[in-house]
C-alpha positions in Angstrom: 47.4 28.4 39.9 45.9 24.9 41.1 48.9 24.3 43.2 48.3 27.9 44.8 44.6 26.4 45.3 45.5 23.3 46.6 47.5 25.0 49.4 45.4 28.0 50.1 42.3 25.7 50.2 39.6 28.1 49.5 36.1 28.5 50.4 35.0 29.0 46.7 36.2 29.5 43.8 34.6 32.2 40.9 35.5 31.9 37.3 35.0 35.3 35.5 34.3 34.0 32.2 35.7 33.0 28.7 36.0 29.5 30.1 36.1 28.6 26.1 37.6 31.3 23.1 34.7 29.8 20.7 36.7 31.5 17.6 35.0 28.9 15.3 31.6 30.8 16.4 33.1 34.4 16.4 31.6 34.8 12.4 29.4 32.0 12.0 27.2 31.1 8.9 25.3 27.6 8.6 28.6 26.8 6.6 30.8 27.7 9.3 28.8 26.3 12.4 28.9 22.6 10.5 32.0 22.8 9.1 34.5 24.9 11.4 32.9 23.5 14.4 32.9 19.8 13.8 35.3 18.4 16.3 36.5 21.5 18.1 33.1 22.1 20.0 33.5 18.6 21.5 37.2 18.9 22.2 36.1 22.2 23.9 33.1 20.7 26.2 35.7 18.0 27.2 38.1 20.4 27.7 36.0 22.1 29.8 34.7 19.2 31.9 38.3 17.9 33.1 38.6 21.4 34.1 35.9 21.4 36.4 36.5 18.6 37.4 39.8 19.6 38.7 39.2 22.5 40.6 35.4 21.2 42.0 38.3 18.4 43.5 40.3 21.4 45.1 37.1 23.5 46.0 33.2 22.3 45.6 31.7 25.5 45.8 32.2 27.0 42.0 31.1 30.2 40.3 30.7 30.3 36.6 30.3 33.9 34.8 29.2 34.2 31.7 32.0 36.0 29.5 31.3 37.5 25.8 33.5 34.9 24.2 30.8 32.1 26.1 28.1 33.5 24.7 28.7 33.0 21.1 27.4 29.6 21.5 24.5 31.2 23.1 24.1 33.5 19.6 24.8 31.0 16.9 22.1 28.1 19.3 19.5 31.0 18.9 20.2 31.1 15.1 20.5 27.7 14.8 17.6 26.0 17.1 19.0 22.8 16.0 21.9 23.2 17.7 20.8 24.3 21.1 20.5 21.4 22.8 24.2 20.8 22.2 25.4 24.1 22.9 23.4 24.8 26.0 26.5 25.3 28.4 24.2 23.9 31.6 23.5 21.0 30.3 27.2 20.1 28.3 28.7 21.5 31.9 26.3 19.2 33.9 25.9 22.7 36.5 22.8 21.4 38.0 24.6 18.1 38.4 27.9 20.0 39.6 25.7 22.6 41.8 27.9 24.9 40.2 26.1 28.6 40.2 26.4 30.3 36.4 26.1 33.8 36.0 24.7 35.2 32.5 25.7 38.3 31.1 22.0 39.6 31.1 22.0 38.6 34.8 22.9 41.1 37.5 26.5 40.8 39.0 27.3 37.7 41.2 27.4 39.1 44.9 29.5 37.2 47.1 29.1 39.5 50.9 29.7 43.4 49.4 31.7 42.4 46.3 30.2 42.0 42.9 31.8 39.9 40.4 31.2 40.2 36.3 33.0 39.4 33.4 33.2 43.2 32.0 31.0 45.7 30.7 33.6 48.3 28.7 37.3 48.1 27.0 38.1 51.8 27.1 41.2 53.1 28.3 40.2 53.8 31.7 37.4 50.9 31.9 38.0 50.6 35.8 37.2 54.2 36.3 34.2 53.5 34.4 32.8 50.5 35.8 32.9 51.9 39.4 31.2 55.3 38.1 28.4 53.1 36.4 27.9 50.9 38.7 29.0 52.6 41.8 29.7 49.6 44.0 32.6 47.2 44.6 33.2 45.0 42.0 35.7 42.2 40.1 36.2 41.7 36.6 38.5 40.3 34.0 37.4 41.0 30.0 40.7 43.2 29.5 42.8 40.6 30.2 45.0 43.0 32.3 45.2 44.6 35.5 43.5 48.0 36.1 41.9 49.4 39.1 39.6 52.5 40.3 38.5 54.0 43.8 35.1 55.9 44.2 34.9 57.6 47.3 31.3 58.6 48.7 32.5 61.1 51.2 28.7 62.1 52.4 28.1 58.0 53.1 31.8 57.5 54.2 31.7 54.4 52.0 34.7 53.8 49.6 34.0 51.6 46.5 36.6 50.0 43.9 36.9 48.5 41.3 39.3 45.5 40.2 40.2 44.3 36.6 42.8 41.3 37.2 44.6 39.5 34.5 43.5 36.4 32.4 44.8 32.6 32.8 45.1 32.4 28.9 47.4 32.0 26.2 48.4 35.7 25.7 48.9 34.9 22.0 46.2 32.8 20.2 46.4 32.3 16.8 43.7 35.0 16.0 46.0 38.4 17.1 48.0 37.1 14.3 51.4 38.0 16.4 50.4 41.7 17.1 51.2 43.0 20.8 48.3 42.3 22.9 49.6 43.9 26.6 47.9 41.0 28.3 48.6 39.7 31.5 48.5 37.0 33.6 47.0 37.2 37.1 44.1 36.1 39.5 42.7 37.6 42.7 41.6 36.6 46.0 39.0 37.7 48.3 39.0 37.5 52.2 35.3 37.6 53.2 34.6 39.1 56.5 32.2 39.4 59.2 28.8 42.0 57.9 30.1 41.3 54.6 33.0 43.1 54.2 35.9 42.1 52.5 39.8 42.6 51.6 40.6 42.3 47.8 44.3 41.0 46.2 45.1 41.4 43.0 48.0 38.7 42.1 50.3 39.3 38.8 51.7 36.1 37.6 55.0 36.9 36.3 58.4 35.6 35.2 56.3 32.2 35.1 55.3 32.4 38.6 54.4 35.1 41.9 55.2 34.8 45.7 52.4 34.6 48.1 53.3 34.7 52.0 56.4 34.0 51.2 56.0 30.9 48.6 57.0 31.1 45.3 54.5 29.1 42.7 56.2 28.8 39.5 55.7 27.0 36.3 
């Protein structure tokens, strides 16, 4: 994926959330947010901070989305005032420092010309046909860790509206599935921004350890 970057050079780059799995927070007591966290949270904000590092060196401009898993440091900091200093993700991400633009879950949908992006609202079978009916608009999300799309069509406004779910750039077996099936894939997308704010939409699969783009195979 960063050698795709590095060749594609993009414009910017949007992270759709889960940048950290946080499964030390997922059930948290005082016990648990002492004890199961020591360590790991400050492996995780390093973690973390190399990675931005490495892709604000391929591509400056950087979008941050809240995702669920992110926010369980927002949960246990509220439950824990004590902690929220050190969990605050703006301040352990240095994003003012960065100029890096972080989207909440509360906050509307990032809109980037006349695509929205979000980290996911639903996990039903058909949560693409749902997101576009809610939301009724064009729109980007990951969440399912798969790949799932949905056209609305507004014949009265001649206006056609989609949405995307692309894959996830995870391990698609952490230790918490516990070796069950989990029918994740791997996959990004890219967006073409064009004049009046229109836009073309990709969906890329990454499998087989790799995909082709233009002719160029990117493998790992």
């Amino acid at each position: 994926m960063k050698k795709f970057a590095e060749d594609f050079k993009p414009d910017f780059v949007v992270h759709l959330g889960d940048a950290l799995d946080l499964a030390y927070f997922s059930v948290f007591d005082a016990e648990n947010v002492q004890v199961q966290a020591k360590g790991n949270w400050e492996a995780d904000i390093d973690l973390v901070n190399r990675e931005l590092d490495s892709w604000q060196k391929i591509c400056p401009a950087f979008y941050l989305v809240q995702g669920n898993h992110d926010e369980r440091a927002e949960r246990v900091s509220k439950e824990y005032p004590k902690f929220a200093a050190s969990l605050d993700y703006a301040t352990r991400f240095h994003l003012k420092d960065r100029k890096i633009h972080y989207s909440r879950l509360v906050d509307p949908p990032l809109k980037l010309g006349k695509l929205h992006y979000i980290h996911g609202w639903y996990y039903n079978l058909y949560h693409s046909k749902k997101t576009v009916d809610e939301f009724s608009g064009n729109i980007v999300y990951g969440h399912c860790h798969g790949f799932q799309s949905y056209p609305k069509i507004l014949t009265a406004r001649a206006e056609e509206l989609m949405a995307w779910a692309i894959g996830c750039l995870c391990d698609k077996q952490p230790d918490y599935v516990k070796g069950r099936p989990t029918g994740w894939q791997h996959g990004f997308g890219i967006t073409y921004l064009r004049d009046k704010g229109n836009f073309n939409f990709y969906s890329i699969n990454i499998t087989g350890r790799g995909f082709c783009w233009e002719g160029r195979e990117y493998t790992y």
